[in-house]
N, C-alpha and C positions, 0 to 999 in steps of 0.2 A: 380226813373227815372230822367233823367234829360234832363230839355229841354231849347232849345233857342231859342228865338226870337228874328230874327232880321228885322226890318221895317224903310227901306232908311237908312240901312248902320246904325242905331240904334240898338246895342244889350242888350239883360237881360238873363239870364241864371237863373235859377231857379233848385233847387230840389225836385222834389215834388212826395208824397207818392202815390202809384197805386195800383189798382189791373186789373192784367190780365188776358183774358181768352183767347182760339185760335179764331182771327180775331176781336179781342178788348181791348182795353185799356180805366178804365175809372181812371178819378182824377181830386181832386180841384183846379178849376182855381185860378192862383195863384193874379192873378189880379180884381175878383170880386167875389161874392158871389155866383158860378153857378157849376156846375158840369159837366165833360167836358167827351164825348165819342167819342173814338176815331175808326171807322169803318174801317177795313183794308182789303185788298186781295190784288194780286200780282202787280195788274196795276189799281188799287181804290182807294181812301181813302175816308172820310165820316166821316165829326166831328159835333158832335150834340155838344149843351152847353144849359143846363136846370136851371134856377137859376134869379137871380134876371136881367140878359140876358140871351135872349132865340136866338141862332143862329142855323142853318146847312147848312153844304157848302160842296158840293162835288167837288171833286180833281182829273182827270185825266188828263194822260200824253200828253200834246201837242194838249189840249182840251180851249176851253172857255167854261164852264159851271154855272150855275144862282144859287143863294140860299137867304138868308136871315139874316137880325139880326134886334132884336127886343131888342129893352130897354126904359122905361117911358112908355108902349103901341103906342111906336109910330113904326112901320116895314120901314128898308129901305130893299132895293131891292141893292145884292150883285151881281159881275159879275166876274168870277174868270177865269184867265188864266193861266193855269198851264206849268210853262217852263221844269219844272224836276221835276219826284217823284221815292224816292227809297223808296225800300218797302225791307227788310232783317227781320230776327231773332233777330237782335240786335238793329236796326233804321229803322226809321220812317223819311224821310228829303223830303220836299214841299216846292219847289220855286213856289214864283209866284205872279203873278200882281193882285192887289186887288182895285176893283172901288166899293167905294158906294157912290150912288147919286153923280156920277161926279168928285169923291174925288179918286185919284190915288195915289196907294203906290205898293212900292215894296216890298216882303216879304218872310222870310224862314222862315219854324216851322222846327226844329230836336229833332226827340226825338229820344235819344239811351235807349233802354230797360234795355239791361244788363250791367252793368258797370263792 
């Protein structure tokens, strides 16, 4: 699978090993030690991360919704506004504005499935 991230106009691309099942994607964050699930339906998303950071953030369209990330045992408190989500057979793509504790970014995850 291959994914991008890009946060304030900063991108990384990654290819990283998955496995699928209908309305999930899980694989190793390419960035720390955690394991990343990725919750899908048409107009949802839902990405857990289990590992030496422990997040979940939920993703709806033209939504602001709350979630979390936890690393050192210490929890901030996430707040996510989601400007676009496409949900297909082949990609996974989430824009959206990301505040923790005050700290503002901009950001898209794309994961294309099938290459």
């Amino acid at each position: 699978m291959k994914l991008v991230i890009t946060t304030d106009n900063d991108q990384e691309t990654f290819e990283v090993a998955h496995t699928y099942e209908p309305g999930k994607i899980t694989y190793k964050d390419p960035n720390s030690d955690a394991v990343v699930s990725v919750h899908f339906k048409l107009n949802e998303v839902l990405i857990r991360r289990e590992g030496e950071i422990v997040s979940q953030e939920p993703f709806l369209p033209n939504m602001t919704t709350m979630g979390f990330y936890r690393q050192n045992e210490i929890t901030f408190k996430t707040v996510i506004k989601t400007k676009s989500l496409i949900v297909t057979q082949q990609q996974i793509k989430i824009e959206y504005e990301h505040n923790i504790e005050g700290v503002k970014t901009d950001k898209t995850l794309d994961f294309t499935l099938f290459i």
